[in-house]
C-alpha positions in Angstrom: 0.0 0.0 0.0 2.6 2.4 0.3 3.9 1.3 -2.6 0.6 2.0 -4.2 -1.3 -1.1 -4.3 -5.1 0.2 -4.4 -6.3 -3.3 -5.1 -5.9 -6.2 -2.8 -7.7 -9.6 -3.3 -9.3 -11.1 -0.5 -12.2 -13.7 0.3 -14.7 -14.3 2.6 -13.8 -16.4 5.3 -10.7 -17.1 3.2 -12.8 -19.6 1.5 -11.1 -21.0 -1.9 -8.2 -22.9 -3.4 -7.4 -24.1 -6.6 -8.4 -28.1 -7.4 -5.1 -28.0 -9.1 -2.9 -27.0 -6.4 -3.5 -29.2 -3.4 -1.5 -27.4 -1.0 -3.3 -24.5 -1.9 -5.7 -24.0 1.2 -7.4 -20.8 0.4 -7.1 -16.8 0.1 -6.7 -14.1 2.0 -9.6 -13.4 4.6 -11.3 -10.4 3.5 -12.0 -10.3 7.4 -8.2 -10.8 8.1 -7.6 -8.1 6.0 -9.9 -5.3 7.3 -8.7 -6.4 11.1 -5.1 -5.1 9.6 -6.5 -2.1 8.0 -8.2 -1.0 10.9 -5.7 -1.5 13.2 -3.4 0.6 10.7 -6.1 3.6 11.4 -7.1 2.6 7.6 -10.9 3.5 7.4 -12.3 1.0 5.0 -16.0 1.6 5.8 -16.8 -2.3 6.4 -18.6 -3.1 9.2 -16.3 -5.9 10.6 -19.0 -7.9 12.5 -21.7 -8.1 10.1 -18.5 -9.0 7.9 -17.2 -12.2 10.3 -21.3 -12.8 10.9 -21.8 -13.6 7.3 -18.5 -14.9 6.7 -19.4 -17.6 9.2 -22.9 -17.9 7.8 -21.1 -19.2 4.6 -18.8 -21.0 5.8 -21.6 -23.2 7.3 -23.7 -23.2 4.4 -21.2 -24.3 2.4 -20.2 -27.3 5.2 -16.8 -25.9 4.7 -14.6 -24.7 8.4 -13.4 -21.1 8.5 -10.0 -20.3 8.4 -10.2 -16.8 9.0 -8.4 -16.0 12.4 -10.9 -12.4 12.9 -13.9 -14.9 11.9 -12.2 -17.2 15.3 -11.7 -13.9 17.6 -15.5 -12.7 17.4 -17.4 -15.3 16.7 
């Protein structure tokens, strides 16, 4: 970011992979992600619970556990 990176790709509860890879275990938590930001005094304008409340929502819908460490804190 100081660098300039505006973009930064991130998903819900970390949820993902690649079939391909199988040591791939997922992608960045979006909720991971906006933890850091905030703490940085980065206002995103995310509401972080409702964030790690649906995050965990899907996670459980889709029968799969949630790797996101924020998702773990406050839940």
């Amino acid at each position: 970011m100081q660098r300039g990176i505006t973009i930064i790709d991130a998903s819900a509860g970390g949820l993902g992979g690649c079939p391909y890879a199988g040591s791939a275990t997922g992608n960045l938590a979006t909720e991971d992600l906006v933890w850091h930001l905030h703490g940085l005094g980065i206002d995103t304008g995310i509401d972080l619970q409702k964030l790690v409340d649906t995050s965990a929502w899907l996670a459980g819908y889709m029968g799969r556990t949630c790797l996101a460490r924020t998702v773990a804190a406050l839940t």
